[in-house]
N, C-alpha and C positions, 0 to 999 in steps of 0.2 A: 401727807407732807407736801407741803409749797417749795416752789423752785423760787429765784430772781424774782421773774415777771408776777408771780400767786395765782401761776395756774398749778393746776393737778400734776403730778411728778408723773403717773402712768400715762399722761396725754404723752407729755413730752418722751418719754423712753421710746412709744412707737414712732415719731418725729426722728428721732435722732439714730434710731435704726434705720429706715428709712433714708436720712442724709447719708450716713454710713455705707450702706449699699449702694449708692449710687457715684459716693466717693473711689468703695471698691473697682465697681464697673469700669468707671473712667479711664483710672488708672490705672488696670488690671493686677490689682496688687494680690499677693500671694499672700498663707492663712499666716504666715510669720509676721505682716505689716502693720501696722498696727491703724485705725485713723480715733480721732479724738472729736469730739465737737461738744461746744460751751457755748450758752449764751450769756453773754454780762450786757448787766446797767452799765454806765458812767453817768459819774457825778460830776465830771470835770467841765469846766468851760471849754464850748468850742467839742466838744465831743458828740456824736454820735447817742442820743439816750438810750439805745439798745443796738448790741452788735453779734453774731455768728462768729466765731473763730473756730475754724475745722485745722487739725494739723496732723500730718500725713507723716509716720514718722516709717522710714524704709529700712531695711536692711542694707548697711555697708555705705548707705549717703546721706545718713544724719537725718534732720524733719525740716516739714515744708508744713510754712502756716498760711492760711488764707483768711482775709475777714473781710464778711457781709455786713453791713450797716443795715440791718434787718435785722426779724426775729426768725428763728427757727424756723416757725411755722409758715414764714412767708417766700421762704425758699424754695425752688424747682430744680428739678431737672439741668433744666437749659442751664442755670445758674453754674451749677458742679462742671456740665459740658464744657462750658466757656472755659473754664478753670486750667481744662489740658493746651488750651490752644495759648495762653499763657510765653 
């Protein structure tokens, strides 16, 4: 099965586990928290042709979205780190 971009689905699962745990890390979220992460195209003008949207959804304070104009696979550490300091 192909994702968005037509890579391999099994690339991207360890990728997004990966982002996942580092999301976790950051924001020392507990096993109830949930974090989410997607990559989309846009076809729109003025958009971004591939973006990350990670969102953090908490117990008791609703969710928090984030989005990379990047792909998955080109995101780090540092990137998530930043995130907290937000």
């Amino acid at each position: 099965m192909l994702n968005l971009s037509g890579k391999n689905q099994k690339k991207d699962v360890s990728t997004i586990l990966k982002i996942k745990n580092w999301v976790r890390e950051t924001f020392k979220l507990t096993e109830f928290e949930t974090v989410l992460v997607t990559e989309l195209k846009c076809h729109e003008e003025g958009c971004p042709p591939v973006e990350t949207v990670i969102v953090v959804l908490r117990e008791g304070t609703g969710k928090e979205q984030y989005k990379f104009h990047k792909r998955m696979d080109e995101i780090n550490f540092e990137d998530i780190a930043k995130l907290s300091t937000r």
